[in-house]
C-alpha positions in Angstrom: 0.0 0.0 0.0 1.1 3.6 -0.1 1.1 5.7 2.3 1.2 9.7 1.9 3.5 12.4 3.7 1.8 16.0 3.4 5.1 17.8 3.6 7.3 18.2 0.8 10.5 16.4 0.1 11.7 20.0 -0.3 10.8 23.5 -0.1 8.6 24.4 -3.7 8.2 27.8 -3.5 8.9 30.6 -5.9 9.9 34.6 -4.9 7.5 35.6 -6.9 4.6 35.0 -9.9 6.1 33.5 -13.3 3.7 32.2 -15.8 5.3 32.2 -18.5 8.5 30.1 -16.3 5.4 27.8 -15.4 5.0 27.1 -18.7 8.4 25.9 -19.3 8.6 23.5 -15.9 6.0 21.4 -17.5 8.7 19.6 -19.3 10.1 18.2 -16.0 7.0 17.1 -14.7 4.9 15.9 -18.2 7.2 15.5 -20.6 9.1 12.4 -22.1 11.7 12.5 -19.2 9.6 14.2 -16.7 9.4 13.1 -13.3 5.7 11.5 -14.1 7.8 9.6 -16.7 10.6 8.1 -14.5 8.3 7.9 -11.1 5.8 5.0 -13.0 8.7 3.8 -15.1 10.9 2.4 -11.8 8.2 1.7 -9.8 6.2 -0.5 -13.1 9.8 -2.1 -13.6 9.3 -2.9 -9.2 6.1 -4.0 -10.1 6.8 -6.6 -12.7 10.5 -7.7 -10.9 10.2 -11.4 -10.2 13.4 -11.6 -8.1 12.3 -10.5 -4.5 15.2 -8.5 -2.4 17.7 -5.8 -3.6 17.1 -4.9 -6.7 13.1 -4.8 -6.2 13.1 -2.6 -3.1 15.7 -0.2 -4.5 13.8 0.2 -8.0 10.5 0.3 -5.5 12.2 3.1 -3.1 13.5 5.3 -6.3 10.1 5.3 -8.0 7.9 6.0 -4.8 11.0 9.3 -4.5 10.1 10.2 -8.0 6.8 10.8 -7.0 7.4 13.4 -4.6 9.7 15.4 -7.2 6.1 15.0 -9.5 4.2 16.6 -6.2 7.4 19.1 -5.7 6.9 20.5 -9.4 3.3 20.5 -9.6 3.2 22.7 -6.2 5.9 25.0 -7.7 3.6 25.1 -11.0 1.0 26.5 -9.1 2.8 29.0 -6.8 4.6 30.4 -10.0 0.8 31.1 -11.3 -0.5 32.9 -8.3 -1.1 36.4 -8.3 -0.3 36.6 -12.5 -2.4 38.7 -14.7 -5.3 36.5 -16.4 -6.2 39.1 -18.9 -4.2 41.1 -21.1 -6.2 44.5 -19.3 -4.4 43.3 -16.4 -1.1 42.9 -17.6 -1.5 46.2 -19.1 -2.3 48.5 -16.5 0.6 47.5 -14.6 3.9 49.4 -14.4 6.0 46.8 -14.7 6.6 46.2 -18.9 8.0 42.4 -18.2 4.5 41.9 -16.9 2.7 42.2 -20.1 6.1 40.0 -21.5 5.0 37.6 -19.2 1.7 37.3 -19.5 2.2 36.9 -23.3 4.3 33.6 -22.4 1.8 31.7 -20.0 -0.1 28.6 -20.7 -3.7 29.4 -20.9 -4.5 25.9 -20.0 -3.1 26.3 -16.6 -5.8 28.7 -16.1 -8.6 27.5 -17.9 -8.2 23.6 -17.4 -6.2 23.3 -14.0 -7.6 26.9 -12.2 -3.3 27.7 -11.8 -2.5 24.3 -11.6 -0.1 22.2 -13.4 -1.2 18.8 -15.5 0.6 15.8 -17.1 1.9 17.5 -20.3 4.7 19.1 -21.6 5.9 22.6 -22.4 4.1 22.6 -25.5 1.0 20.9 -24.1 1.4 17.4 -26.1 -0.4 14.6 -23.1 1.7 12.7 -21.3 1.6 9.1 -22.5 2.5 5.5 -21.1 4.7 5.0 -23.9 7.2 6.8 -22.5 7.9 4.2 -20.3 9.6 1.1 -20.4 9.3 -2.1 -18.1 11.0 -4.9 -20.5 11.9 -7.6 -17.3 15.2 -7.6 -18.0 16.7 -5.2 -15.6 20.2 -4.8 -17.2 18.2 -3.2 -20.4 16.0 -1.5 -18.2 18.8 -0.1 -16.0 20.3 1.0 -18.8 17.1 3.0 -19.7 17.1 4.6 -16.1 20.7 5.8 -16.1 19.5 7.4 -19.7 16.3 9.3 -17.8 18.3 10.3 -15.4 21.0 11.9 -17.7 18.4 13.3 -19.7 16.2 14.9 -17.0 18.9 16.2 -15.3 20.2 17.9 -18.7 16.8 19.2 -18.7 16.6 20.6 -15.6 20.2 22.1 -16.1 18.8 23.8 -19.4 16.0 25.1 -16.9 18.3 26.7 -14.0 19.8 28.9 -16.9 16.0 30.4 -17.7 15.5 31.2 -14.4 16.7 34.2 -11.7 14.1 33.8 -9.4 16.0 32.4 -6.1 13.3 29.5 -5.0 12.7 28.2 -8.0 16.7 28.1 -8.1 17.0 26.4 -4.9 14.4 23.5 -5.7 16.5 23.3 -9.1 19.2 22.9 -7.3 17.8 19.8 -5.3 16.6 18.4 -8.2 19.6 18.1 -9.9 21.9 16.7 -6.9 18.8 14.0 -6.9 18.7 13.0 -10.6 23.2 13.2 -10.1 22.5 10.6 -7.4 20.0 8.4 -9.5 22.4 8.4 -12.2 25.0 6.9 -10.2 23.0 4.1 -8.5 22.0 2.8 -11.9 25.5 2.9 -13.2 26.1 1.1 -9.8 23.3 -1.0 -10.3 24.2 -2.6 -13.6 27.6 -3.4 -12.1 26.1 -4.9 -9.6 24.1 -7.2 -11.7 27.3 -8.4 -13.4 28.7 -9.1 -10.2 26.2 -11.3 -9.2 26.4 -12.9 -12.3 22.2 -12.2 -13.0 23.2 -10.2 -17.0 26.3 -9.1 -19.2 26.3 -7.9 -22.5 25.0 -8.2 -24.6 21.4 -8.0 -23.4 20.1 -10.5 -23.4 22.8 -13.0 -22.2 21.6 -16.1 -21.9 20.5 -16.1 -25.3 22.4 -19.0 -27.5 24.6 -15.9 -29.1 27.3 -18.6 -30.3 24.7 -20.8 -31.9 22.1 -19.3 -32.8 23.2 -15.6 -34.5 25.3 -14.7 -37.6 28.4 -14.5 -36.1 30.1 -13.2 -39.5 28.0 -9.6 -38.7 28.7 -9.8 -34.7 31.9 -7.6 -34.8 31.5 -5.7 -38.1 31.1 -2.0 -38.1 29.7 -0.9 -41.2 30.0 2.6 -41.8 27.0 3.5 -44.2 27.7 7.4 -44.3 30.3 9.1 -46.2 31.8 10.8 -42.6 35.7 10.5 -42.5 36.5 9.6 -39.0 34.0 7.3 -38.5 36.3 4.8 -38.2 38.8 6.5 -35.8 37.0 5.8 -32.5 37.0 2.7 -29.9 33.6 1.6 -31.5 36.0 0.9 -34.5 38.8 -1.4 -33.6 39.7 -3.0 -30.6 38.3 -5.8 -28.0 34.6 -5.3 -27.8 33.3 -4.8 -24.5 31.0 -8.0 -24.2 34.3 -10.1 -22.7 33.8 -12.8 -25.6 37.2 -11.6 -27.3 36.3 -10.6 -30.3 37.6 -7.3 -32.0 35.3 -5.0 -33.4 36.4 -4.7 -37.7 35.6 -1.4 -40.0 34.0 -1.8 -43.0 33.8 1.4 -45.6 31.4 1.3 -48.4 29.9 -2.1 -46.9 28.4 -4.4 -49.7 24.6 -5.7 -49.9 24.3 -9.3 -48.6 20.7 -9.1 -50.2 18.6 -9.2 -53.4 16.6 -6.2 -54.9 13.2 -7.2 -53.3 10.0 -7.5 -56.1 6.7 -8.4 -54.4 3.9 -10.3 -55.7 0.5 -8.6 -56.7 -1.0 -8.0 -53.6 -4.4 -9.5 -52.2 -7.3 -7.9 -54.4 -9.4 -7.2 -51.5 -7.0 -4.6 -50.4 -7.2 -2.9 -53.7 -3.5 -1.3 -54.0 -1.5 -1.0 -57.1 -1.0 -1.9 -59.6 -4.6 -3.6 -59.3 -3.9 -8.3 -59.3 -5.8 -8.8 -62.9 -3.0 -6.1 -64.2 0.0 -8.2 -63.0 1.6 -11.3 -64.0 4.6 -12.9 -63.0 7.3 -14.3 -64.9 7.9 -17.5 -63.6 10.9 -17.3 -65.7 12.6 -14.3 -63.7 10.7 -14.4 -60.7 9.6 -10.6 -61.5 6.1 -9.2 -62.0 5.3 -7.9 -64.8 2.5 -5.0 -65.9 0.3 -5.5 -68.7 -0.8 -2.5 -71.0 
């Protein structure tokens, strides 16, 4: 069960009114690698972990933090909103010229849907959506997805402190990226962690029969299918490859096809595409379809 603490994680709470700043927070809390994102991310990947003990109760303990960044935001949301012109009369009979410049920048959906209040979308009001989250049941592919949120969210955030002077908003800013800093490193711990306990390597996944069962002539081979330079001239390149089987990576420039130019078949006539079936043949001869006149 869950159980709810009314006081924050830390303090949300702005100098003054910023709308238009508002505006540009929703990112962190609905966007792709907002907190809503990463909160239901760890704790569906808790959810679904069928290996009761560490790794369970840390991804359950990281997701159930995530939530209070989610309630951290949305409180800041809504202080940033309070006391803000709602019309443009208002904004205009003020003194203050960055008040009209502000008012020009809000969200109108904060007002008219959420009476001030922040919602689970992003700065440019596309819905948050379950897609952006990822519980696969293999938690070496999936830790590897949390170190990325983190990295992401914090850059994010970082983007953020620079569009901001007003000293709250700073100082939960500031929080928020020593948090996703610390997040980043327990995953990178985390996935170490699973090698040393011999549960997932590399490649993901392990245990299947890589030896047996794919084309090992491809395994190693970097083919470079753009016309850059110094593709070549980097560790992916040449080398051991990380995966501890012993191979070496190889370059390949200009690689060659290993396939034939595909020709389909008339399609089915119920689906009515082109060209329509009774204006095709095929040459048995060539294997190619042909179009009568």
């Amino acid at each position: 069960m869950f159980y709810h603490v009314q006081t924050l994680q830390f303090e949300a709470k702005p100098d003054g009114p910023d709308p238009a700043f508002a505006k540009r927070l929703q990112e962190i809390l609905g966007g792709k690698w907002g907190e809503l994102t990463v909160a239901l991310q760890y704790l569906q990947q808790g959810w679904n972990c069928r290996m009761p003990g560490k790794y369970k109760d840390m991804l359950l303990g990281i997701g159930t933090e995530e939530l209070a960044h989610v309630e951290m935001i949305c409180t800041m949301i809504a202080r940033l909103n309070e006391g803000a012109p709602m019309s443009v009369q208002e904004a205009a009979v003020s003194d203050n010229p960055m008040t009209a410049a502000i008012y020009g920048g809000s969200n109108p959906q904060h007002l008219i849907n959420n009476g001030g209040g922040g919602y689970y979308q992003d700065s440019s009001g596309v819905p948050w959506l379950g897609a952006y989250t990822t519980s696969s049941g293999n938690l070496m592919a999936d830790f590897h997805l949390n170190a990325t949120a983190e990295m992401q969210g914090r850059l994010q955030v970082s983007r953020l402190y620079n569009m901001t002077d007003d000293p709250g908003v700073k100082a939960m800013l500031r929080f928020n990226l020593a948090r996703d800093h610390m997040h980043q490193q327990q995953w990178l711990a985390a996935i170490e962690e699973l090698k040393a306990d011999g549960l997932e390597g590399l490649p993901v996944p392990e245990a299947f029969p890589n030896e047996s069962e794919q084309n090992l002539d491809f395994v190693s081979q970097y083919m470079n299918c753009s016309d850059g330079a110094e593709a070549g001239a980097g560790r992916w390149a040449s080398g051991e490859m990380p995966d501890g089987s012993g191979r070496n990576f190889s370059y390949t420039d200009n690689p060659e096809p290993h396939g034939d130019r595909p020709v389909l078949p008339p399609g089915d006539p119920r689906l009515y595409g082109t060209p329509p079936p009774s204006a095709a043949s095929m040459n048995p001869a060539t294997g190619t379809t042909d179009t009568q006149e």
